[in-house]
N, CA, C and O atoms as CSV, one atom per row, in Angstrom:
chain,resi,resn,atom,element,x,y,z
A,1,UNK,N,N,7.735,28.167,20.544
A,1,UNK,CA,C,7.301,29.189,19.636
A,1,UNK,C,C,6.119,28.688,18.797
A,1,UNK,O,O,5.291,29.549,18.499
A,2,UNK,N,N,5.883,27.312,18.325
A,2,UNK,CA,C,5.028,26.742,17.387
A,2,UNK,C,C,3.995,26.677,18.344
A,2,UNK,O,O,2.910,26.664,17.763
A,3,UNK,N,N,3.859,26.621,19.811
A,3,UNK,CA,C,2.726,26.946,20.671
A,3,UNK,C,C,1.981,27.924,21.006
A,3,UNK,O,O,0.842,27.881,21.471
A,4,UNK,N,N,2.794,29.043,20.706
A,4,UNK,CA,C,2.413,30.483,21.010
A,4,UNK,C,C,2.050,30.982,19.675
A,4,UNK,O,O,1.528,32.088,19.818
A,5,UNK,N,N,2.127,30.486,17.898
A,5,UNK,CA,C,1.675,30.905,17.176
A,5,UNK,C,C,0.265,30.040,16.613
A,5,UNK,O,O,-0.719,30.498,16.033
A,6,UNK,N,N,0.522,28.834,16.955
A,6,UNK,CA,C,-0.879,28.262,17.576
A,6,UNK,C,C,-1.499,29.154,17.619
A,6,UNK,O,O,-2.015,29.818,16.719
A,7,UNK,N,N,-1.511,29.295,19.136
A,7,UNK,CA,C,-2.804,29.718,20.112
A,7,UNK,C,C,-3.217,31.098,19.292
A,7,UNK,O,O,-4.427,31.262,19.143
A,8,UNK,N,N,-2.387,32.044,18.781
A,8,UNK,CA,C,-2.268,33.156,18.171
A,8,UNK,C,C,-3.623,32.794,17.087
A,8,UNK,O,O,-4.792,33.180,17.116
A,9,UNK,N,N,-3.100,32.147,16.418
A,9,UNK,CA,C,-3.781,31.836,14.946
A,9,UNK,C,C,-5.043,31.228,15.231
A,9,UNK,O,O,-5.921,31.591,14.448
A,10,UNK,N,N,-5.451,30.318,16.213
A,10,UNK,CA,C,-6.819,29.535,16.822
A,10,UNK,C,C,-7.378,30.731,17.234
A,10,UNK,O,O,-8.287,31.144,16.513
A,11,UNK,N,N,-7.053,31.464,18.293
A,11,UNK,CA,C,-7.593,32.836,19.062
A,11,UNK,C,C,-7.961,34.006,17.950
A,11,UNK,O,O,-9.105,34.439,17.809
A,12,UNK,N,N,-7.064,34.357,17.347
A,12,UNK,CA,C,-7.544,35.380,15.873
A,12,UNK,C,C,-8.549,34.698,15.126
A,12,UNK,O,O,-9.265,35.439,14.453
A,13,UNK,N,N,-8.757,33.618,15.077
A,13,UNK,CA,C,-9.642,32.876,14.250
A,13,UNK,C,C,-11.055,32.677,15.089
A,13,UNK,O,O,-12.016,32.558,14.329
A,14,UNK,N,N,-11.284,32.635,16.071
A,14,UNK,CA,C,-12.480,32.979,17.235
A,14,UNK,C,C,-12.907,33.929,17.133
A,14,UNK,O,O,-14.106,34.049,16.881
A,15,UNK,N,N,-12.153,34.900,17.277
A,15,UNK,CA,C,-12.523,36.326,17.641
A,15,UNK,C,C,-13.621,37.584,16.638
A,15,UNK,O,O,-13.347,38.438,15.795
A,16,UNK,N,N,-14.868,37.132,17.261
A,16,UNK,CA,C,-16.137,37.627,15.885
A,16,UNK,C,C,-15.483,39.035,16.129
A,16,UNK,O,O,-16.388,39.241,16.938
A,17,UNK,N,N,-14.814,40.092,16.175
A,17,UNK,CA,C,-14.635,41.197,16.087
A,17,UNK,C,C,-13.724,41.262,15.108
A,17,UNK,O,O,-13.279,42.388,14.887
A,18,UNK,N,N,-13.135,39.977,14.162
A,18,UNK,CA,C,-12.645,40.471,12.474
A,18,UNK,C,C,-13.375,39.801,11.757
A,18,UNK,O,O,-14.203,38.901,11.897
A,19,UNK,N,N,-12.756,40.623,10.632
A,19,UNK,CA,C,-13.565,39.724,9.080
A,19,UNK,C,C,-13.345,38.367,9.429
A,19,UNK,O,O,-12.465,37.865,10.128
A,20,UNK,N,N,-14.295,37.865,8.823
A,20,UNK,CA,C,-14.772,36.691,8.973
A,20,UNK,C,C,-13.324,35.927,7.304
A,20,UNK,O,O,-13.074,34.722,7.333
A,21,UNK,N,N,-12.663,36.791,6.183
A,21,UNK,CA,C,-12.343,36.497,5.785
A,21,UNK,C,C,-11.039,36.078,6.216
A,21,UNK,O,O,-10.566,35.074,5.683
A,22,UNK,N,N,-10.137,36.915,7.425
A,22,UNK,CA,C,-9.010,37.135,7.874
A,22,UNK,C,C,-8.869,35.266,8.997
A,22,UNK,O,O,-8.034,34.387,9.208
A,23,UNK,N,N,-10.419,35.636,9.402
A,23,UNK,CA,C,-10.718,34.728,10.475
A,23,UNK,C,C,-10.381,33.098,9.631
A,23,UNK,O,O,-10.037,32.111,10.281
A,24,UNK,N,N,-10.504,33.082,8.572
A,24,UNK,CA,C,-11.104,31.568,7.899
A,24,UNK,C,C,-9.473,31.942,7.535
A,24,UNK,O,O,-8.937,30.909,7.937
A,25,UNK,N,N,-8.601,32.619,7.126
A,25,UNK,CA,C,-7.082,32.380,6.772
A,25,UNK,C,C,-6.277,32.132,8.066
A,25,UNK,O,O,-5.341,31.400,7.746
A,26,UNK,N,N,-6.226,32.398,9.309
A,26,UNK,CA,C,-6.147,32.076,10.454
A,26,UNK,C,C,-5.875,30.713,10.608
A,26,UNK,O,O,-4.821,30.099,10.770
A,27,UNK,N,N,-7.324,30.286,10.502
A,27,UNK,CA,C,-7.944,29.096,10.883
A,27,UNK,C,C,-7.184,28.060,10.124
A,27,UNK,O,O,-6.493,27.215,10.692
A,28,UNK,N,N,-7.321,28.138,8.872
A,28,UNK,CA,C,-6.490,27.438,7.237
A,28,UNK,C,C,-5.493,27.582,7.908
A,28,UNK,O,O,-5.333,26.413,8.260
A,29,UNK,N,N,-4.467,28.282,8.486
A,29,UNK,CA,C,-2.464,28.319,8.615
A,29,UNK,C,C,-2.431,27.519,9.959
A,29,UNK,O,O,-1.334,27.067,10.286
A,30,UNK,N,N,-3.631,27.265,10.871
A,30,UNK,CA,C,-3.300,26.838,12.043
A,30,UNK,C,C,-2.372,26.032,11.944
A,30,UNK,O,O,-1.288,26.216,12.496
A,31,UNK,N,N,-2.661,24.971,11.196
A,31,UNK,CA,C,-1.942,23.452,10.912
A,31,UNK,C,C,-0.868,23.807,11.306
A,31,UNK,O,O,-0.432,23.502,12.416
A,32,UNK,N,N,-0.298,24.468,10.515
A,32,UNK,CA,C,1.193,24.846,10.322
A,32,UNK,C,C,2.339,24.908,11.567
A,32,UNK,O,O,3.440,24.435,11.285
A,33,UNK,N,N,2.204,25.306,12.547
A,33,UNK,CA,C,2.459,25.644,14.100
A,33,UNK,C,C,2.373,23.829,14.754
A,33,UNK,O,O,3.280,23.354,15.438
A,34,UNK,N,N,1.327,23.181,14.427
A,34,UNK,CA,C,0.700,22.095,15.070
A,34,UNK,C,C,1.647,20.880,14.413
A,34,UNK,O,O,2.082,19.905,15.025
A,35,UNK,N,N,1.853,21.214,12.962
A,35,UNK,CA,C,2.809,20.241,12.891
A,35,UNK,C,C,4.088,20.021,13.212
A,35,UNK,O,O,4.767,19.013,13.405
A,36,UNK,N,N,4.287,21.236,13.231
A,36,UNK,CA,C,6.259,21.588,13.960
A,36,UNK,C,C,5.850,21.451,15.198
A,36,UNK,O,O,6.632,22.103,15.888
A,37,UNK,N,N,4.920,20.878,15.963
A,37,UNK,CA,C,4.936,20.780,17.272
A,37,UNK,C,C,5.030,19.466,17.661
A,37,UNK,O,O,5.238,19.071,18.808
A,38,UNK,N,N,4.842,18.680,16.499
A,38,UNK,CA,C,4.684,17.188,16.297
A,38,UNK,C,C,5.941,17.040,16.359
A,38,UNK,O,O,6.609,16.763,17.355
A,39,UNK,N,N,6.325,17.241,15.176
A,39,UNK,CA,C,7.700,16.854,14.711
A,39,UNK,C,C,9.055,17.164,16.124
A,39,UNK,O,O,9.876,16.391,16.616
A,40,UNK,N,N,8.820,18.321,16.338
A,40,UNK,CA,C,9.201,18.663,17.960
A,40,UNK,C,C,8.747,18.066,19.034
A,40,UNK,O,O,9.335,18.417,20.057
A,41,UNK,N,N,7.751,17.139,19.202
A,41,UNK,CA,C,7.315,16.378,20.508
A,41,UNK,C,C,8.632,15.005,20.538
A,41,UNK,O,O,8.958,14.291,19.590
A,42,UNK,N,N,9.252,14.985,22.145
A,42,UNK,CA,C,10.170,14.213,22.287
A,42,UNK,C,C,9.585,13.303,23.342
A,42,UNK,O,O,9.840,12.103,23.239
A,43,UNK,N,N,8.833,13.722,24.343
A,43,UNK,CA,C,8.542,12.761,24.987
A,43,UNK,C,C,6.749,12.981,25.051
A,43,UNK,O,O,6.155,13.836,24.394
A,44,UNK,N,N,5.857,11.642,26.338
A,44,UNK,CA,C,4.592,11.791,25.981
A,44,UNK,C,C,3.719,13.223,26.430
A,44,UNK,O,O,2.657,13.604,25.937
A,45,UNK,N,N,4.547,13.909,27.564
A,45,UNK,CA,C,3.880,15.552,27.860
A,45,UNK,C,C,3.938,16.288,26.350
A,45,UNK,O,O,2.937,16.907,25.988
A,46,UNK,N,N,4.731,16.241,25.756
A,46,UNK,CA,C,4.568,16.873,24.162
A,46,UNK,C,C,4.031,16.309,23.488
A,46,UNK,O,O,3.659,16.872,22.459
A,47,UNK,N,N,3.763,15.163,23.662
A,47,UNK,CA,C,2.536,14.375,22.498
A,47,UNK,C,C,1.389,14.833,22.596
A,47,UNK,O,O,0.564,15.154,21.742
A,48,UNK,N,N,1.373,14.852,23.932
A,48,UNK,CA,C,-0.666,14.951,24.918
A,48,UNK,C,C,-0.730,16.354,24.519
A,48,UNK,O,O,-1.845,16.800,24.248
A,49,UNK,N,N,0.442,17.236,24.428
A,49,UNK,CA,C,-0.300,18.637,24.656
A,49,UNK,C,C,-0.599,18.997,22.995
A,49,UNK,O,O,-1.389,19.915,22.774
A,50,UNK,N,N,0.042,18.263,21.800
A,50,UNK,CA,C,-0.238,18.013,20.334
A,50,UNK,C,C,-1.372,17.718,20.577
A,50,UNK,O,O,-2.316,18.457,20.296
A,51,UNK,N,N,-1.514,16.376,21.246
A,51,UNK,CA,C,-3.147,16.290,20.766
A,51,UNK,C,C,-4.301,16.913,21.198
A,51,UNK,O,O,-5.382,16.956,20.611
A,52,UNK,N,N,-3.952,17.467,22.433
A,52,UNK,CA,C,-5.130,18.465,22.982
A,52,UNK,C,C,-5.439,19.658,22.221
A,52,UNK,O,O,-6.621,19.974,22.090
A,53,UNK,N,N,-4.049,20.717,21.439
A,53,UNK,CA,C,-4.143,21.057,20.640
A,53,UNK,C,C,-4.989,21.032,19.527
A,53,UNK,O,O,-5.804,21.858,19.114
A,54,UNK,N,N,-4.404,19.164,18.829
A,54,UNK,CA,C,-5.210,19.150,17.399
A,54,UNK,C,C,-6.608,18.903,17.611
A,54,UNK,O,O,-7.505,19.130,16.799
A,55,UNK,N,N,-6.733,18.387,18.840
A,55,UNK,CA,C,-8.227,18.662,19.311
A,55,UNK,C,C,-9.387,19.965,19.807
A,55,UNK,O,O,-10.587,20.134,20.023
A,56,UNK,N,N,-8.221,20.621,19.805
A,56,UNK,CA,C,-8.915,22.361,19.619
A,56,UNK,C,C,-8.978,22.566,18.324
A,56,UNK,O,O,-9.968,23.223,18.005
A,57,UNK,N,N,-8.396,22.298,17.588
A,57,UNK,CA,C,-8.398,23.250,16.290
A,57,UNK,C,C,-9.528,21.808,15.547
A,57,UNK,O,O,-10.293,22.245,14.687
A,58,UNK,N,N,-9.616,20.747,15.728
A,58,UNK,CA,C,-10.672,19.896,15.290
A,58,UNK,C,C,-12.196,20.362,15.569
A,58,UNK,O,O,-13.162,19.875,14.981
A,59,UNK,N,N,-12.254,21.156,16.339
A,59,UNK,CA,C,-13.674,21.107,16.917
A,59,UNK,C,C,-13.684,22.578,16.977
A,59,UNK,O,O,-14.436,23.098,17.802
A,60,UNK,N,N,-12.916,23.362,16.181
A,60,UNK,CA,C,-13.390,24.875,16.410
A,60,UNK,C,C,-14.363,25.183,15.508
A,60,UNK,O,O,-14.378,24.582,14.435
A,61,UNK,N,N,-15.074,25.908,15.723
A,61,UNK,CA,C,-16.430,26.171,15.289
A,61,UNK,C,C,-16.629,27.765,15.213
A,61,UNK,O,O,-16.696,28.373,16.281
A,62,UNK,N,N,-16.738,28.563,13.848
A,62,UNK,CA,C,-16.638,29.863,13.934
A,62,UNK,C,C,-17.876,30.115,14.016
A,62,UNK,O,O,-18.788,29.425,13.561
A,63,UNK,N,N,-17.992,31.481,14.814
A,63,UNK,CA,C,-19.103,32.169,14.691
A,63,UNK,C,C,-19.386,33.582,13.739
A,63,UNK,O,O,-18.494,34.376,13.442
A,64,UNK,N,N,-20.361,33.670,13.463
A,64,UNK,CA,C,-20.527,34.708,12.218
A,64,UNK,C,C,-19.648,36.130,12.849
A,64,UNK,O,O,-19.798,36.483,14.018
A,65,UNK,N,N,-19.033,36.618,12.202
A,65,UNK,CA,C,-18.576,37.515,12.176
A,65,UNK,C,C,-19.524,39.235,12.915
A,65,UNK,O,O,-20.542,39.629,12.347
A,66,UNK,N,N,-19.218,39.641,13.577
A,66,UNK,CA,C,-19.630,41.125,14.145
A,66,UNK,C,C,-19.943,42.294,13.023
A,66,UNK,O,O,-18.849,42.736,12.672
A,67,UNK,N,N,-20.843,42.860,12.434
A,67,UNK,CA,C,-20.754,43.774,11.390
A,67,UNK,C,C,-20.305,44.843,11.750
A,67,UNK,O,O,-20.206,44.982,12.970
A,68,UNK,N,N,-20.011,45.615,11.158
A,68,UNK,CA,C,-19.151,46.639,11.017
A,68,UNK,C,C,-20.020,47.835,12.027
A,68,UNK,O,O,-19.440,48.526,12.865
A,69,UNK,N,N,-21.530,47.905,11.741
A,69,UNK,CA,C,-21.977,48.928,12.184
A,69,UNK,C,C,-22.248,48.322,13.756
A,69,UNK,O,O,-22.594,49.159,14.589
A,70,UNK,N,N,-22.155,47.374,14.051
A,70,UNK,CA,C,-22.159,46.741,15.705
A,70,UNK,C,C,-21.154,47.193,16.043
A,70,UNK,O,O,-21.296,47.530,17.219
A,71,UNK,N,N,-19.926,47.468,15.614
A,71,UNK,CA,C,-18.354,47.641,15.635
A,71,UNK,C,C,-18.114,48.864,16.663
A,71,UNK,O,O,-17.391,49.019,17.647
A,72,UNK,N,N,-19.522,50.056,15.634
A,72,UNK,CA,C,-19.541,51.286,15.610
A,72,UNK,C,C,-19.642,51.299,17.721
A,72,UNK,O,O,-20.073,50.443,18.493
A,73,UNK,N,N,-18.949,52.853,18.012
A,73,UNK,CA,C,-19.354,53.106,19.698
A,73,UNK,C,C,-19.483,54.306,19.937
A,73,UNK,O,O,-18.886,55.001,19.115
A,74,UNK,N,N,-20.054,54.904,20.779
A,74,UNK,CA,C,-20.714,56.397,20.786
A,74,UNK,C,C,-21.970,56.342,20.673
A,74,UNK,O,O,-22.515,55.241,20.595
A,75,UNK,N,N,-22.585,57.327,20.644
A,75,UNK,CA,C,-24.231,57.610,20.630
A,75,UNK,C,C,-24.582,58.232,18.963
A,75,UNK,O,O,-23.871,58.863,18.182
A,76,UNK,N,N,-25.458,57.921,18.898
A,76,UNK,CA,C,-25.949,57.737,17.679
A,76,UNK,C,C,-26.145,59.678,16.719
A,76,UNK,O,O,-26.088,60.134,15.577
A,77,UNK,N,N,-26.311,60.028,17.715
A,77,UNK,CA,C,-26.080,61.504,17.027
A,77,UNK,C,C,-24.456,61.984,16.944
A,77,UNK,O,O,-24.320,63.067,16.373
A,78,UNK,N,N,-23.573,61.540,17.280
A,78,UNK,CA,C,-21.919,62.089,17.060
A,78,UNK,C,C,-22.070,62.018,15.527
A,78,UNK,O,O,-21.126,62.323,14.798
């Protein structure tokens, strides 16, 4: 479960189609998932996949956020 809210929280935190504010609280709770995954690693396949992990969320890199009127879809006279 601490893997799947991971990926949840890294992936929402990528994704330029939200606020960029939602995105950076995401990003901030990742930890959280990553350490109960620690504490839960029993042998070295659960260690490696911790650290590949904390090595995603080390090197994530946001991109500016999508504005609202890019958001917009339809043709410009609706």
């Amino acid at each position: 479960m601490a893997r799947t809210c991971f990926r949840l929280l890294l992936d929402t935190a990528t994704d330029p189609a939200l606020p960029w504010h939602w995105r950076c609280l995401c990003l901030d709770q990742a930890y959280r998932p990553l350490r109960d995954m620690r504490v839960a690693a029993r042998n070295p396949e659960h260690l490696q996949l911790w650290h590949q992990h904390g090595r995603q969320l080390a090197v994530c890199t946001l991109l500016p956020s999508i504005s609202f009127s890019d958001l917009l879809q339809g043709h410009s006279d609706e």
